[in-house]
C-alpha positions as CSV (number, residue, x, y, z in Angstrom):
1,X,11.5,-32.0,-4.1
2,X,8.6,-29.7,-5.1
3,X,7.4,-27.0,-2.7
4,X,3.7,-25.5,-2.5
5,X,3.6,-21.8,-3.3
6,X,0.5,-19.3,-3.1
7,X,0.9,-16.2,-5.4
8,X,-1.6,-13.6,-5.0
9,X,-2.4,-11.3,-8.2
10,X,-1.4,-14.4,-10.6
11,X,-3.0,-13.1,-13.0
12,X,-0.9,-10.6,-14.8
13,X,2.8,-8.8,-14.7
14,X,5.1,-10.0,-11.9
15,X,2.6,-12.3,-10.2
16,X,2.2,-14.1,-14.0
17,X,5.7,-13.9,-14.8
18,X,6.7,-15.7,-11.1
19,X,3.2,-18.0,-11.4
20,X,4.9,-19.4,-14.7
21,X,8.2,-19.7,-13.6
22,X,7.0,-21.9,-10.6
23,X,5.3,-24.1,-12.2
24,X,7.9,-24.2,-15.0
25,X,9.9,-25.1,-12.3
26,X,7.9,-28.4,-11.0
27,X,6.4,-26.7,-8.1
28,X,2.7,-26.8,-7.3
29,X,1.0,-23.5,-7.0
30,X,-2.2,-22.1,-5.5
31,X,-2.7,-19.3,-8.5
32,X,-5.5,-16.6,-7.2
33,X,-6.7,-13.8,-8.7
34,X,-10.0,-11.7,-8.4
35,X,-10.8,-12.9,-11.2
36,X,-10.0,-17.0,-11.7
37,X,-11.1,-17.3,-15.6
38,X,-7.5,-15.4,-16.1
39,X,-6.1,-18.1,-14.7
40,X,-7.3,-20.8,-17.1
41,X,-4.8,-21.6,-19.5
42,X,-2.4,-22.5,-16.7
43,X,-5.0,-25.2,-15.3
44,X,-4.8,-26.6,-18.4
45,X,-0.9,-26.5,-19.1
46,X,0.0,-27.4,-15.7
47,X,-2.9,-29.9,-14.9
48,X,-2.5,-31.4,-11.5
49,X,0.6,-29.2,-10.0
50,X,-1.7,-26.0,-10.0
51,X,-4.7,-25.1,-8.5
52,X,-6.6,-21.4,-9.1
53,X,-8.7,-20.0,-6.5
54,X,-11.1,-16.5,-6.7
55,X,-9.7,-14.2,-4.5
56,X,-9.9,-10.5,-3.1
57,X,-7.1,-9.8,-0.3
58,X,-9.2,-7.3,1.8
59,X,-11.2,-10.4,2.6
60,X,-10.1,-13.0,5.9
61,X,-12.6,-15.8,4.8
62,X,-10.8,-15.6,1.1
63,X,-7.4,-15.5,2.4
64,X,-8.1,-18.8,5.0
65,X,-9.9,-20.4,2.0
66,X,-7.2,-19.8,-0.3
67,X,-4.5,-21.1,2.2
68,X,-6.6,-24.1,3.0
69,X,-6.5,-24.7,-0.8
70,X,-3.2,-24.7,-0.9
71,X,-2.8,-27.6,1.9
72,X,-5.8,-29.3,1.2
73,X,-4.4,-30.1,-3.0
74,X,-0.7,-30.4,-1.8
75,X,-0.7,-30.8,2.1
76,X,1.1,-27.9,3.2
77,X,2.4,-23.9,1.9
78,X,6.0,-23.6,1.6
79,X,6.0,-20.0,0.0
80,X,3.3,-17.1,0.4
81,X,3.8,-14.5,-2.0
82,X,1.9,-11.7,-1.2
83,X,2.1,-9.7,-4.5
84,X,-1.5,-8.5,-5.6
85,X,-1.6,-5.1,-5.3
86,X,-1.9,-1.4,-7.3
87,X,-0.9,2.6,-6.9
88,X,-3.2,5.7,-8.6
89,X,-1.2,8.9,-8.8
90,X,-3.0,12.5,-7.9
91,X,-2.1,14.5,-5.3
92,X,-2.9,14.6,-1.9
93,X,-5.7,17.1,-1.6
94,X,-7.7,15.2,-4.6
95,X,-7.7,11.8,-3.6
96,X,-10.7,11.3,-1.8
97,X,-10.2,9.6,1.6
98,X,-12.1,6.5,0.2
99,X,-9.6,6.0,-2.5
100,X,-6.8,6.2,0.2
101,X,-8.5,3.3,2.3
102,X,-9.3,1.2,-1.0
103,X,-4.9,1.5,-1.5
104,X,-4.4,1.2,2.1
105,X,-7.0,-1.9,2.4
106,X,-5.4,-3.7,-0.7
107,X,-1.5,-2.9,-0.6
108,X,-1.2,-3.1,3.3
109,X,-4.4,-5.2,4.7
110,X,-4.2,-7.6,2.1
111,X,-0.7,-8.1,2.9
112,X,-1.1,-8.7,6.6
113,X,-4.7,-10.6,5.9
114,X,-2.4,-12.9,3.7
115,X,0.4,-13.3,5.9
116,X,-1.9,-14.4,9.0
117,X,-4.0,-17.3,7.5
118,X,-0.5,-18.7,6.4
119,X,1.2,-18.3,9.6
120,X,-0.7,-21.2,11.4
121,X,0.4,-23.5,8.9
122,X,3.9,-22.6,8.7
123,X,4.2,-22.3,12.4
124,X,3.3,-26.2,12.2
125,X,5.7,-27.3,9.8
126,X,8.3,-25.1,11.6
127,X,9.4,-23.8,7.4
128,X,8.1,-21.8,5.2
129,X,9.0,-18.1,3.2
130,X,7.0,-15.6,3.2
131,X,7.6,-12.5,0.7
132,X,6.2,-9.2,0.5
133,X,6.1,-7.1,-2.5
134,X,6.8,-3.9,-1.2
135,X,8.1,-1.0,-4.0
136,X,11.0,1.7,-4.2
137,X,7.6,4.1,-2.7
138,X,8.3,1.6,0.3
139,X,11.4,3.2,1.0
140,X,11.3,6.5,0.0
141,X,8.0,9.0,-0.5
142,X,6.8,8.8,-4.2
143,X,5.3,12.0,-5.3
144,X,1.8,11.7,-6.3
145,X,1.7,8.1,-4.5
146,X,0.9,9.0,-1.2
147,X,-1.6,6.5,-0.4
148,X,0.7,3.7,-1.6
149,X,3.6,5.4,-0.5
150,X,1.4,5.1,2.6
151,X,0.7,1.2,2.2
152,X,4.0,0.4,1.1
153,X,5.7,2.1,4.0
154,X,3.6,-0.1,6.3
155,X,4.1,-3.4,5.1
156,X,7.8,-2.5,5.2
157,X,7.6,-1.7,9.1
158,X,4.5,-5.3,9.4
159,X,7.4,-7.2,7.7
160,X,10.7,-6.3,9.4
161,X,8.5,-6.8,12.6
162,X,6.8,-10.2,11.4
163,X,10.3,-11.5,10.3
164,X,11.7,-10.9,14.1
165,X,8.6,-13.5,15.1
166,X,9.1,-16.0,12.5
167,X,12.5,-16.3,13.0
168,X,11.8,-18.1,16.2
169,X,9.5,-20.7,14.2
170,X,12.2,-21.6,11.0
171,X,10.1,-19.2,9.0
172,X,12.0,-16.6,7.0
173,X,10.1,-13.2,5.2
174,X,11.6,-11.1,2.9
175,X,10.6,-7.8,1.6
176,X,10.7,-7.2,-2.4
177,X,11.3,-4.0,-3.2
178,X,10.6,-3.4,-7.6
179,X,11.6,-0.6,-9.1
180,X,9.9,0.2,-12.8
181,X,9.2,-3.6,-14.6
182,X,7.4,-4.0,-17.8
183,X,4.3,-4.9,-16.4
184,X,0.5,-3.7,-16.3
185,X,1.4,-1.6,-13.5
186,X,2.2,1.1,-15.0
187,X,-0.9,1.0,-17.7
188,X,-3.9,0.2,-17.3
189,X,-3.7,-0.8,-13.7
190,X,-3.2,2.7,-12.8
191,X,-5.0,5.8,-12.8
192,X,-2.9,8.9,-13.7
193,X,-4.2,12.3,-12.4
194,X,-2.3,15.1,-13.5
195,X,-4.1,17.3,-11.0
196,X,-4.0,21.2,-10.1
197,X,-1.6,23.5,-11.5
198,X,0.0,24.2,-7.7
199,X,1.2,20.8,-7.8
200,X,2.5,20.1,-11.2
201,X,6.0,20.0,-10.4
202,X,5.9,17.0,-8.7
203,X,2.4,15.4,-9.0
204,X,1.8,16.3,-13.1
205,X,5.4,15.5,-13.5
206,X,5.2,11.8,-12.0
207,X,2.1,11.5,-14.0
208,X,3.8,12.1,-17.4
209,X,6.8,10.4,-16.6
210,X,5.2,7.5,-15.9
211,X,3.3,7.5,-19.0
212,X,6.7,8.4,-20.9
213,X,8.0,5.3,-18.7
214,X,5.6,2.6,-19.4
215,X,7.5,-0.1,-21.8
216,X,10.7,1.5,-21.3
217,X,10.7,0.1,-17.4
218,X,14.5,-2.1,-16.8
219,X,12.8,-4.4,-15.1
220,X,12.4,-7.8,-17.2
221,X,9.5,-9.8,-15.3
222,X,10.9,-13.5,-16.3
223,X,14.4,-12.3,-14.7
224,X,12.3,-10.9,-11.2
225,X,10.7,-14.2,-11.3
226,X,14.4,-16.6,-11.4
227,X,15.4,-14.3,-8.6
228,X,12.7,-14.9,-6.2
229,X,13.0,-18.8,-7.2
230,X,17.1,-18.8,-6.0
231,X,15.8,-16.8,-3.2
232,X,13.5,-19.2,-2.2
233,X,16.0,-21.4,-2.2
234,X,18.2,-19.5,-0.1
235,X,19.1,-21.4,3.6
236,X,19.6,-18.0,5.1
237,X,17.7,-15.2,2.6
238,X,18.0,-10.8,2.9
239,X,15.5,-9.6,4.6
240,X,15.0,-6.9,2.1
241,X,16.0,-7.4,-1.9
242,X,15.9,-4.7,-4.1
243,X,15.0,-5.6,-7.5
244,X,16.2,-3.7,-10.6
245,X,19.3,-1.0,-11.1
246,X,16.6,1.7,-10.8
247,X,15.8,0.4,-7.6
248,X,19.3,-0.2,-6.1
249,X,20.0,3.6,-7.4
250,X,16.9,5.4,-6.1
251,X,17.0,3.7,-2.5
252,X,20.6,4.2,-2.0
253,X,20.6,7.7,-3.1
254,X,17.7,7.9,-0.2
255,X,19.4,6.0,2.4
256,X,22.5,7.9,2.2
257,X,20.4,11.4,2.3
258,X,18.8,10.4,5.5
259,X,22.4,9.2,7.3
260,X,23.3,13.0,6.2
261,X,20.8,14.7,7.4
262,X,20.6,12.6,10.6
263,X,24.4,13.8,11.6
264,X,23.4,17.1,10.2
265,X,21.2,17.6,13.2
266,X,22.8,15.1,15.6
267,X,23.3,17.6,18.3
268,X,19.7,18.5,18.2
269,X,18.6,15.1,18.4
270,X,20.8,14.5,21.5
271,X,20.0,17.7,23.3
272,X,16.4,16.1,24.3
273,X,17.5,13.7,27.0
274,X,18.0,14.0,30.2
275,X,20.9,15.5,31.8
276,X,22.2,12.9,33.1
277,X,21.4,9.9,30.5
């Protein structure tokens, strides 16, 4: 039986690749992107079983009107994907504190803005899967990323906290964490800022790696996007899913740092109750 997904940033990399395999798949799909013209050639491929819909995430009345779509064409949402998103790099002192609310707004606010118009409707049907795209920088702090570092972190913490509620209501939500993919993300979706000398070692550095990086990413977009379909699937799905070898590498190397340096200073930790706790 088909289910109804919404994908948010349809347009290009992992949103396409997934909006495609959907479809492919004889599922209907709300498509939305800021742009809908993008989204064309799948109206006309997939007639009937998709539906594209303008879009900007930081926006409630967008979100509910997107979500709407999506159960007025097919009569209900099964899967929310909440994948529209981008990260500049530069360091910390340069990025002007508008450019860290425009990440913050998007990554995280469009995220939770998502996520609440669905909920009503999947509280009703007592189903539905949400995912969050979350990143590697959602587990670990990405130098020269620190406003989507920032983002990232707090959809992780909105999610595992969101899942707790929704188990309660037969909806599951799992968190996607991507490592490098072959997508626009790394191009021209991003802005790179080498920045001040003081900081080259970590900012510069991620700047030119990343350039050095882009097409040369693991992460296939087509293969991400038959993942998240068997996940879908899944009766009983992870909570988190790290997707990619760089991925599974990078955030286990952090994990096991922090269980070290959290019995590394155990003692310390312990010594701040009271007496007699």
């Amino acid at each position: 039986m088909p289910s109804t997904w919404l994908i948010t940033g349809s347009s290009r990399g992992l949103g396409r690749a997934l909006s495609e395999a959907v479809l492919q798949a004889g599922h209907n799909l709300v498509a939305t992107a800021r742009d809908p013209g993008q989204l064309h050639d799948l109206a006309e491929r997939y007639g009937d079983a998709v539906r594209t819909v303008m879009l900007d995430v930081t926006e409630p009345a967008a979100a509910e009107h997107a979500v709407q779509a999506a159960v007025g064409a097919f009569g209900r949402l099964d899967v929310l994907v909440n994948n529209a998103g981008y990260g500049d790099v530069d360091s910390v002192e340069d990025t002007p504190l508008e450019e860290f609310r425009r990440q913050i707004e998007t990554n995280l606010f469009g995220t939770i803005i998502l996520s609440k118009a669905a909920i009503p409707v999947m509280r009703a049907q007592r189903s539905g899967r949400i995912f969050q795209l979350s990143s590697v920088g959602g587990r670990l702090g990405a130098p020269g990323r620190a406003p989507y570092s920032a983002a990232k972190w707090g959809v992780e913490g909105f999610s595992e906290c969101l899942a707790l509620e929704m188990a309660l209501i037969g909806v599951h939500v799992i968190l996607l964490e991507p490592g490098g993919f072959r997508t626009d993300f790394a191009g021209a979706s991003t802005s790179l800022r080498e920045g001040r000398a003081e900081y080259d070692a970590v900012v510069g550095a991620t700047a030119r790696r990343q350039r050095d990086y882009n097409g040369r990413q693991p992460g296939d977009p087509a293969r991400a996007a038959q993942v998240i379909l068997a996940v879908a699937a899944m009766d009983s799905p992870p909570l988190r899913l790290a997707l990619g070898s760089d991925a599974v590498a990078s955030i286990g190397a952090a994990d096991n740092a922090r269980l070290v340096e959290l019995e590394r200073w155990r003692s310390l930790s312990q010594s701040t109750d009271f007496a007699d706790a």
